[in-house]
VEXTI-763699 format. One record per residue (C-alpha): x, y, z. Coordinates in steps of 0.2 Angstrom, whole numbers, plus 2048, in hexadecimal, padded with zeros to 3 digits. Example, Ala and Ser with C-alpha at 12.3 -4.5 7.8 and 13.67 -1.06 7.14 Angstrom:
83E7EA8278447FB824
//
This chain:
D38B877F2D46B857FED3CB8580BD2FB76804D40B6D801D43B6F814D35B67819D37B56811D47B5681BD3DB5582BD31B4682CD22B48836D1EB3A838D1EB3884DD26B2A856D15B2C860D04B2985FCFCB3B857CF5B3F867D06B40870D0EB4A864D16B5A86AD1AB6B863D2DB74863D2FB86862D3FB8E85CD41BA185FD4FBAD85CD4FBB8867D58BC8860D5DBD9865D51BE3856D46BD1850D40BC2856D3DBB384CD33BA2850D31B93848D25B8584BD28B7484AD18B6984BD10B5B842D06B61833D0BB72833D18B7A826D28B7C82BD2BB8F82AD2EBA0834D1FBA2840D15BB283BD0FBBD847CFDBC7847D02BD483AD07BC382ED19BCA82ED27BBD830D33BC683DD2CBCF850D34BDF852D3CBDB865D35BE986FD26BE787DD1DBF6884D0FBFF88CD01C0B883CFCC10895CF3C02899CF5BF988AD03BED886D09BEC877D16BDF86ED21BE1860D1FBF0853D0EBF585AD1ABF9869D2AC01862D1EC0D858D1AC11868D2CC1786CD2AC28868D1BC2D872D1FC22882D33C21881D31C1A893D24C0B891D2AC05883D3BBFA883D44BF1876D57BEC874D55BE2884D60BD487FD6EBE0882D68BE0895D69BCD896D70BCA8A5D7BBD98A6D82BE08B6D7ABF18BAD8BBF78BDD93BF08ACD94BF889BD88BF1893D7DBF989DD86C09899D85C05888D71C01887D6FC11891D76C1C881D6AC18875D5BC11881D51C1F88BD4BC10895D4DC158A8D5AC078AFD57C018C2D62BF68CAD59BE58D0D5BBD98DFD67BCF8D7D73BDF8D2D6DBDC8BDD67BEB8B4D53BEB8B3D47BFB8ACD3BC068B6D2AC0B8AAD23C1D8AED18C178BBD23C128C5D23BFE8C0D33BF68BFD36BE78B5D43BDA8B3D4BBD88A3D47BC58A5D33BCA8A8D34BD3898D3BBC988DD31BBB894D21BC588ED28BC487ED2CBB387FD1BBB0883D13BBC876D1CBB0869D18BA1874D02BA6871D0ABA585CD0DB9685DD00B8F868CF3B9685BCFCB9084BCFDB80854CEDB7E85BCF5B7586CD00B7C879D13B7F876D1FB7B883D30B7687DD39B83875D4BB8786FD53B9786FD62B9D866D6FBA8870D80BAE86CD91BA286DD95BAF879D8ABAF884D90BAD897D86BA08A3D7FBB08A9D77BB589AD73BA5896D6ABA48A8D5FBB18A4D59BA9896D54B9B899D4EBA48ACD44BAE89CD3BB9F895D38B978A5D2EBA68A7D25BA7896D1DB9789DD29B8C88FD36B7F893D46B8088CD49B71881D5CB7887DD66B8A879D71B8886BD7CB96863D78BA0854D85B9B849D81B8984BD6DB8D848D75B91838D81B86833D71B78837D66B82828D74B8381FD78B7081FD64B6A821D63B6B80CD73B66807D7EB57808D92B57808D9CB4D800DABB52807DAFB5B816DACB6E818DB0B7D820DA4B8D820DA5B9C828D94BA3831D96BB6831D86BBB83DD87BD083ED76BD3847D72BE2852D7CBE0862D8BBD685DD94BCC84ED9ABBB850DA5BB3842DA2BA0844DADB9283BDA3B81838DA9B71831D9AB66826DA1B54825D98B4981ED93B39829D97B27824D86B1D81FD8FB0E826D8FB15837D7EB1A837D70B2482ED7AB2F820D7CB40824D85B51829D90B53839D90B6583ED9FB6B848DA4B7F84DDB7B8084CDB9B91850DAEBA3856DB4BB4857DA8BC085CDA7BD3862D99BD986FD98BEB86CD98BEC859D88BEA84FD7ABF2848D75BFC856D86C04857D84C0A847D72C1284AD7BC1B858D86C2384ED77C27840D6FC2E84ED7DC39854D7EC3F842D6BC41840D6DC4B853D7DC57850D72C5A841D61C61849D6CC6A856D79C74849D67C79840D5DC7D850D6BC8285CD63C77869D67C66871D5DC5886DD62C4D87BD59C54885D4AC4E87ED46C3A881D39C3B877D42C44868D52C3786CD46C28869D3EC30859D50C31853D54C21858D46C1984ED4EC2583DD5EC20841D59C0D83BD4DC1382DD5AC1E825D68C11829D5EC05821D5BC10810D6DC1580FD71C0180CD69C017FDD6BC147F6D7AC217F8D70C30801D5CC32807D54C3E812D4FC3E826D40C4582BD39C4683CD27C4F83ED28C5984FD36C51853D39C5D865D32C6F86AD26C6C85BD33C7084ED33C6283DD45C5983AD4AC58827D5CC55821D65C4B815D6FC3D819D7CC3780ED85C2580FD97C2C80ED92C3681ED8EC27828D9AC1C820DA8C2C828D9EC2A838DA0C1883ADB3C16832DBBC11842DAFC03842DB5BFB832DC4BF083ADB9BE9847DADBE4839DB9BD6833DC2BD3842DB6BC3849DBBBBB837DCDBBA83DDC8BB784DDBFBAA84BDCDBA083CDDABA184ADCFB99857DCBB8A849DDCB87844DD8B8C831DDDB99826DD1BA0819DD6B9480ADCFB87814DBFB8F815DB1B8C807DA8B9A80ADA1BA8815D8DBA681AD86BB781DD78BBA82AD70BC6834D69BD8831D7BBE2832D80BD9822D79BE2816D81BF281BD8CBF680CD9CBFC818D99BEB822D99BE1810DA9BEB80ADB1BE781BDB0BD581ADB3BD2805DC3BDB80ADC5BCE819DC1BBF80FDBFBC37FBDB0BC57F1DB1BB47EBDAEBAC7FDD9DBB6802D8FBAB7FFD7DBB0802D76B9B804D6CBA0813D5DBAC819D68BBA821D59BBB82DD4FBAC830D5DB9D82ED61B9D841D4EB9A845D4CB8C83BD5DB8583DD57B86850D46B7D84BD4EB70842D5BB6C851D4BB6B85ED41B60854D52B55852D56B57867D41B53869D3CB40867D2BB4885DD34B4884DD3FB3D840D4AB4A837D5BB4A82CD6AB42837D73B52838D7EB52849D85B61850D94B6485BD95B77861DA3B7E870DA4B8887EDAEB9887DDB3B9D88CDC2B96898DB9B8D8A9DC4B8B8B7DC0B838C7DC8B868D6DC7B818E8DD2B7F8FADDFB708FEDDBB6590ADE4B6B918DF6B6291FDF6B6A92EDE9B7393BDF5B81939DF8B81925DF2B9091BDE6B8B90FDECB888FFDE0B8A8EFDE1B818DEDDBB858CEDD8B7B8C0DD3B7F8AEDC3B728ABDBDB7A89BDCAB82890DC3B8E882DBEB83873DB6B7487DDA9B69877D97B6C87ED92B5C887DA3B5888EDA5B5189FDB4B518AADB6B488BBDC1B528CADC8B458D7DCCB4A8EADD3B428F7DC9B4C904DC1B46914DB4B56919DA9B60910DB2B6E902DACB7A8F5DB0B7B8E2DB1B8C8DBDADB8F8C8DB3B9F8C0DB7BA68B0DC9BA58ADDC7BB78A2DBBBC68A3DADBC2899DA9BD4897DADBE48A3DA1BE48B2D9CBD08B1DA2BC78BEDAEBB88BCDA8BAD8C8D99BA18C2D93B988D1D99B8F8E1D95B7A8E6D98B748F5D9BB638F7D91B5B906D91B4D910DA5B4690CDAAB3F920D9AB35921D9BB2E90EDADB2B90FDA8B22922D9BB1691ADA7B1190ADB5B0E919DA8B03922DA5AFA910DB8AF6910DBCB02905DCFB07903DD4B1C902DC1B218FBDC1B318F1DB3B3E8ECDB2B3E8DBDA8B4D8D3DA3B4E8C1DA3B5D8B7D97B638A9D97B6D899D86B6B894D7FB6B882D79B7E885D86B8488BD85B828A0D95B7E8ACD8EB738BBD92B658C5D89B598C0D8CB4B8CCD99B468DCD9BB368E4DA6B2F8F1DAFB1F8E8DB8B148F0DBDB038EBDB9AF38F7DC2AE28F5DBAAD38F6DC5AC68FFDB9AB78F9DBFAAA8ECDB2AB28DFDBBAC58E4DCBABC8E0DC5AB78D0DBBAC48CADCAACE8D1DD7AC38C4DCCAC38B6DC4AD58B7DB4ACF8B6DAFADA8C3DB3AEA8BFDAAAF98BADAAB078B2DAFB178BCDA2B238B1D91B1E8ABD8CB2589DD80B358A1D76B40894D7AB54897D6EB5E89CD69B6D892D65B778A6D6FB838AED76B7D8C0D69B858C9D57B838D0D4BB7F8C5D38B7D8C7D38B6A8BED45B5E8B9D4BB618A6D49B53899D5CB4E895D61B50882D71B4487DD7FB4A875D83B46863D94B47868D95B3D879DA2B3187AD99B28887D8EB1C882D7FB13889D83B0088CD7BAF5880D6BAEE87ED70ADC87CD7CADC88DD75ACF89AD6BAD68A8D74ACB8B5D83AD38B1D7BAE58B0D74AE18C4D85ADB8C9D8DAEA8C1D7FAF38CAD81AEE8D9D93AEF8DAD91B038D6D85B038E6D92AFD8F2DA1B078EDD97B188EAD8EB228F4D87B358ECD8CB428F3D81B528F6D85B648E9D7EB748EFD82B818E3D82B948E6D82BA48DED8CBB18E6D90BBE8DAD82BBF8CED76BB28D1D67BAD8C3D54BAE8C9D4EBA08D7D40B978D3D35BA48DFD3BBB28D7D35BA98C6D24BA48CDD22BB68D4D26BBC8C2D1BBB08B7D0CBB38C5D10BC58C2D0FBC28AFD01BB88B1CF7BC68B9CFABCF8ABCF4BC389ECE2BC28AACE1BD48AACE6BD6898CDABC7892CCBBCE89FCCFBDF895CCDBD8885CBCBCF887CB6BDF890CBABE787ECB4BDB874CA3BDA87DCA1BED87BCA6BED86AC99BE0865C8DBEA871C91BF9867C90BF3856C7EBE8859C79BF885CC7CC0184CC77BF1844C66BF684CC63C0684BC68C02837C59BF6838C4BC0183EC51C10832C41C1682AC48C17819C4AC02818C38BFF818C38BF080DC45BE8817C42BD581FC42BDD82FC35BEA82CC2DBDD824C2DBCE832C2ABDB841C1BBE3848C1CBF784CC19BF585FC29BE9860C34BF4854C2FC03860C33BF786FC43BF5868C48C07863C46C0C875C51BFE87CC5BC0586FC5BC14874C5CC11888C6EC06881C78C14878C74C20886C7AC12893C8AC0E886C8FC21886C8FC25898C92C168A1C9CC0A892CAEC11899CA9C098AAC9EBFB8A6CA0BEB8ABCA3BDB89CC93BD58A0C88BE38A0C8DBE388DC88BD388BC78BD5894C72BE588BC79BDB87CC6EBCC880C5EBD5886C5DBDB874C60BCC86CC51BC5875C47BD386CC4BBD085DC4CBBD85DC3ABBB858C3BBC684AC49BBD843C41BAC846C30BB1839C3CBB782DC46BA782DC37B9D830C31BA7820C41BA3817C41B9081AC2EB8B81AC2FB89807C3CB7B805C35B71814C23B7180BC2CB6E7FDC35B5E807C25B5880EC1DB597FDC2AB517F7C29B41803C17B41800C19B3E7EFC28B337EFC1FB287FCC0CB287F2C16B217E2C20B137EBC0DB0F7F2C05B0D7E1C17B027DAC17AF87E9C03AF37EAC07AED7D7C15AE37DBC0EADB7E9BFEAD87DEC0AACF7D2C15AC47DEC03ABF7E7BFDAB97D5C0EAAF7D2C12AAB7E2C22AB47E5C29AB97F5C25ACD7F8C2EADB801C22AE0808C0EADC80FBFFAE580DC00AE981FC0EAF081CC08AFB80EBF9B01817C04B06825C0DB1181ABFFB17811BF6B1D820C07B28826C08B30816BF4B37816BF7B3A829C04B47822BFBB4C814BECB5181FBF8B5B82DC02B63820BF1B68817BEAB6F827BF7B7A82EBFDB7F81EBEFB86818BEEB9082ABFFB96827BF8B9E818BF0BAB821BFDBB082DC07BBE82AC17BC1827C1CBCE839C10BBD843C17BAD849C15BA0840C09B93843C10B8683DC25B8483FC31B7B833C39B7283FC29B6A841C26B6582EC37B5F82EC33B5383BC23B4B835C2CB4A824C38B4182BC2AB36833C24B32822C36B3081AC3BB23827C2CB17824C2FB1A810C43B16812C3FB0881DC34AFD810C3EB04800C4FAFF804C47AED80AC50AE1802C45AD07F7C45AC3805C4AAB07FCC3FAA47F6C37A957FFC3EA877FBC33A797F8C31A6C806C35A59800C27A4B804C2FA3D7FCC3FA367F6C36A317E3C3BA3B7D5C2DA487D3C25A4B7C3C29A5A7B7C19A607B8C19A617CBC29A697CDC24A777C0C12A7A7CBC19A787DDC2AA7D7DCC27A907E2C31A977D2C3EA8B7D6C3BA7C7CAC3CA7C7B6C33A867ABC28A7D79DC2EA7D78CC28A8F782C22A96793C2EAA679BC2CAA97AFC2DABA7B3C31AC17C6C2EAD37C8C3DADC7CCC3EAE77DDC3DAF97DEC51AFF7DFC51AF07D2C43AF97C6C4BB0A7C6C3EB107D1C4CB167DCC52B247CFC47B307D0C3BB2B7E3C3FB3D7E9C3EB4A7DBC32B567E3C23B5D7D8C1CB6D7D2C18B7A7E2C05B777E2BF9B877ECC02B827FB
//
């Protein structure tokens, strides 16, 4: 029900024509689950099912030797090929092959780890095939993207994608270098917590203002989020709900998957105290256990003990123990602190203490854990845990509802968000020099502090004559092994700029460089110029230099990109902030004006050039991608050719049985016994025959159309057979049809000779002439005699002979007959003449009742009667009622 209430919030009623309109696809892209959402035009607004019907995708792509596989039909393949199948990849995001994260991953993963090009952590399959964690999430990314497409019945580009608050411009690199992959274009990344708050507030209206905590405990991490709900004034606009994150604490290495580690080192020390052997050595046993880890996890939620059991779990011996929850809750004490920890975390970064909150929004899959509940009621109190939301699919379609609101598709609610970076960004970069021999002297400044808006801009000034490079680093270590330092701009093309504005008459020109914190989270330079300001010593300077008429503003107003500073293969489609304190100038402003302005901003700014580099850990280049999405697309051919090559020998295989069923000697009274002839049915059991003995020696290597060919071949043997039987099976409704129009036709004849006798006598106007009449007449014994002649020789043909006489045929000439019937019945009484006047004396009485064609007076006592057309007469009722079936 809450669902159908959402979708009256979003109006889909398109700013564009219907053909124009465009689909968005929201994913949340998890550590253990994805979940999709499609927003389109007449389709519901719900989670995005998958093939199996269910509502979530288990993360996890792999290989049945040559088979791919998404989803669960891969991670059930875990334990068989523990080194084709991988899951957990958002873990490996991005992550330095030297880091711990890596380290981490490599504890509860049997994944072979391969360092890659560009020094991030990538996985090597058993064949020797090594992937980057960008290609296999992009295959996922496009599984879900083939979802949509099929739901939506078009293709799907834009897409949004939820990451964590914490994610670094790295991760956030790879991505979107992900989707680009996937073949989807990124309409905008926005954080988890703010996916939620969205659903949160897409159903409700606040009076006052709010502040809600989003707890989100999912399998790699757990991020506490504080969110402000104020209510937007209808006087200012459209009435609404202003979002705004005040606060986040998070932790990166606590979540559900630590907590199957330690379920699985209880399960292990277990099966090794029993067996007095180790387990680890196993990769198979380690996955099997991995995979009982999260299914006896899951049961302890809800019950106080179970039991584990693993068939053949390693050296053919069977696992079986039980498990209780105070055992694990021991196992995972140390953890219990770190639990609540993100709560506090994330109230000091807002300001707020927890009276100030309203409540605490649960989400994610790690929630229902009973220690993680106790942690956080002790944190917080009972009385502030609310359960408003889906714990697993609000991000998705608080993602879905924010795309269609950033997408020009769709009218929804007015619900404006304003989310923050968490992460210091300092820029820093050398002094211009005072001497040849001066050391040089670096400065650093602090652009982006913790806490900053997304969409902000900020605008660097330097007095500098040649050429320099800005250096972006993270103030702080985002994690052990990630490197601080983002990305590198140089600045090109200073001395000649600076030259020209001199030239111009421009007095101490400076390059001003504009800084970026887009909506998705990306630090760039978004622009530099070289400003400098030229006076105009003519009278109309002067004045415009008294009355400031002819200044301008020193920063237009740009829209933020949602695009990392890096190469892309296209130019991204800019989204506006809702928060943006720039403004576009208005409408109604006089164009003269605008050109003057204009042209004013051409002679005192010239653009300067901004090359940007990666020296540390840089993200793919568009080669790479192409290389990867051709690499991809390979795959999708070869899967695709694979999959009609099945297809063809499965409908081979199965026409064949069909077959043989149909010339089994015990279904003698069958239609096909019946409409076939011993020498075809024997022609046909030795093709079939000569086919199953080609399908079980050379089917493995057969080519797609040499199962269609034997397939067709076949076909062509049996068509006739199945043409007599349908031939026999629809000859009697179309005698019964021609019958019928010969009938219907033969009593309009009789009606219509009457009537016409009738008008002729009382000279009335006629529909219709004798000509006419005998026309029709003669069609109808025309049909009569054909369909006499060649139904009587259908008579004595048998039921396994072509028939003489085809329906298609009798259909036809009925339809002959039916057209010259319709053509004179649905004529309508044509008006009478009216009579021609001779002289301008008053005619007599008499006269006008004998000459007036029905259209003078009728004599005293005396009735005139016109007889009344056929559709008038009724005879239209009942023209096509067919008769008894006669011999024929």
């Amino acid at each position: 029900m809450r669902l159908l209430h959402c979708w009256t919030l979003v109006s889909l009623l398109a700013l564009v024509p219907q053909s124009t309109l465009a689909s968005v696809l929201a994913i949340d892209y998890g550590t253990d689950w994805i979940k999709a959402s499609l927003m389109k035009p007449g389709v519901p607004f719900d989670v995005l099912l998958n093939k199996d019907s269910k509502r979530k995708i288990q993360s996890a792509v792999g290989w049945k030797r040559d088979d791919r596989l998404f989803g669960s039909d891969a991670a059930s393949m875990a334990g068989r090929f523990p080194l084709d199948v991988f899951t957990g990849l958002k873990y490996l995001q991005a992550a330095p092959y030297d880091s711990d994260t890596t380290s981490i991953y490599a504890k509860f993963s049997p994944s072979q780890l391969v360092e890659t090009t560009r020094k991030t952590a990538g996985v090597k399959q058993s064949d020797g095939t090594e992937w980057s964690v960008e290609e296999l999430i992009a295959m996922q990314l496009s599984y879900v993207k083939q979802l949509a497409e099929e739901v939506a019945e078009e293709k799907v580009r834009d897409v949004v994608v939820t990451v964590p608050p914490f994610y670094s411009q790295y991760e956030r690199d790879a991505v979107v270098d992900a989707i680009e992959i996937s073949g989807l274009r990124t309409l905008a990344l926005i954080s988890d917590g703010t996916a939620v708050a969205v659903n949160y507030a897409m159903t409700r209206t606040f009076t006052t203002p709010e502040y809600h905590i989003i707890y989100d405990a999912g399998a790699s991490s757990i991020v506490a989020t504080v969110v402000s709900f104020t209510p937007i004034d209808a006087k200012s606009g459209s009435p609404g709900t202003h979002i705004a994150v005040a606060g986040v604490g998070y932790d990166r290495k606590t979540g559900g998957i630590e907590l199957d580690k330690r379920m699985r080192e209880i399960l292990i020390d277990m099966f090794n105290a029993k067996h007095k052997k180790d387990v680890r050595e196993d990769k198979k046993a380690m996955a099997k256990l991995w995979k009982e880890a999260g299914r006896v996890k899951a049961i302890l939620s809800a019950n106080t003990e179970t039991v584990s059991s693993v068939e053949s779990l390693a050296w053919d011996i069977d696992f079986k123990s039980k498990v209780t929850r105070a055992a694990f809750e021991t196992a995972c004490s140390d953890l219990r602190g770190r639990f609540a920890q993100p709560i506090y975390d994330a109230l000091n970064a807002a300001g707020l203490s927890l009276d100030e909150i309203t409540s605490v929004l649960l989400v994610g899959g790690t929630t229902r854990t009973p220690m993680v509940q106790k942690a956080i009621k002790a944190a917080v109190g009972a009385e502030k845990i609310a359960l408003n939301v889906n714990a697993d699919e609000s991000p998705v379609l608080g993602a879905a509802f924010y795309g269609a609101s950033l997408s020009r598709q769709f009218k929804t609610k007015n619900i404006k968000v304003s989310d923050i970076g968490l992460h210091d960004v300092e820029v820093s970069y050398f002094a211009a020099p005072t001497t040849p021999l001066s050391r040089p002297r670096s400065i650093t400044t602090l652009i982006f502090p913790s806490g900053t808006k997304v969409g902000t801009k900020k605008t660097l000034t330097f007095k500098r004559k040649e050429d320099f490079t800005l250096f972006f680093d993270y103030k702080h270590l985002i994690a052990p092994g990630y490197p601080q330092r983002l990305f590198e701009s140089e600045i090109t093309g200073v001395s000649e700029a600076l030259g020209n504005l001199t030239e111009r008459g421009a007095v101490d020109p400076v390059v001003k460089a504009t800084l970026l914190l887009s909506e998705s989270g990306f630090v760039s330079v978004s622009e530099a110029v070289a400003y400098g300001e030229i006076k105009d010593d003519s009278l109309t300077g002067k004045l415009k230099g008294l009355f400031g008429a002819g200044s301008s503003s020193q920063e237009e107003a740009t829209s933020s990109e949602n695009t990392p500073p890096r190469e892309t293969e296209g130019a991204s489609s800019p989204s506006e902030s809702s928060t943006s304190s720039s403004a576009a100038p208005s409408p109604s402003a006089n164009d003269t004006a605008a050109e003057k302005k204009k042209a004013i901003c051409k002679e005192d700014t010239i653009k300067l050039k901004v090359v940007t580099t990666f020296p540390l850990m840089p993200p793919m280049t568009v080669d790479e991608k192409k290389k990867a999405r051709s690499r991809l697309r390979a795959i999708d051919l070869e899967e695709a050719a694979k999959n009609r090559k099945d297809e063809a020998r499965n409908n081979l295989e199965s026409y064949l049985y069909r077959m043989r069923d149909l010339l089994d000697e015990d279904n003698k009274d069958s239609p096909f016994k019946k409409c076939s002839k011993e020498s075809e049915r024997q022609a046909i059991a030795n093709k079939l025959e000569d086919s199953f003995t080609w399908l079980h020696d050379r089917g493995d290597i057969a080519e797609t159309s040499q199962f269609l060919d034997k397939r067709i071949s076949l076909e062509a043997m049996e068509k006739p057979i199945i043409h007599r039987y349908q031939e026999i099976e629809a000859f009697p409704q179309a005698l019964n049809n021609s019958q019928m129009w010969n009938w219907s036709t033969r009593l309009f004849l009789t009606e219509a000779r009457q009537n016409l006798t009738a008008e002729l006598e009382a000279d009335l106007p006629s529909k219709w002439t004798k000509d006419e009449l005998d026309a029709l007449e003669k069609t109808l014994k025309e049909h009569e005699s054909w369909l006499h002649t060649w139904v009587e020789k259908q008579k004595s043909v048998k039921s396994n002979e072509d028939p003489v006489i085809e329906t298609t045929e009798m259909k036809a000439r009925a339809k002959v007959l039916e057209t010259s019937l319709m053509k004179l019945f649905k004529r309508k009484v044509p008006k009478a003449r009216k009579p021609k006047v001779t002289s301008t004396a008053e005619p007599e009485p008499t006269a006008q009742a004998e000459g007036g064609e029905g259209q003078g007076e009728v004599p005293p006592g005396e009735e005139q009667v016109i007889p009344e057309a056929p559709e008038e007469q009724g005879q239209a009722q009942e023209p096509l009622k067919a008769p008894e079936r006669d011999e024929l």
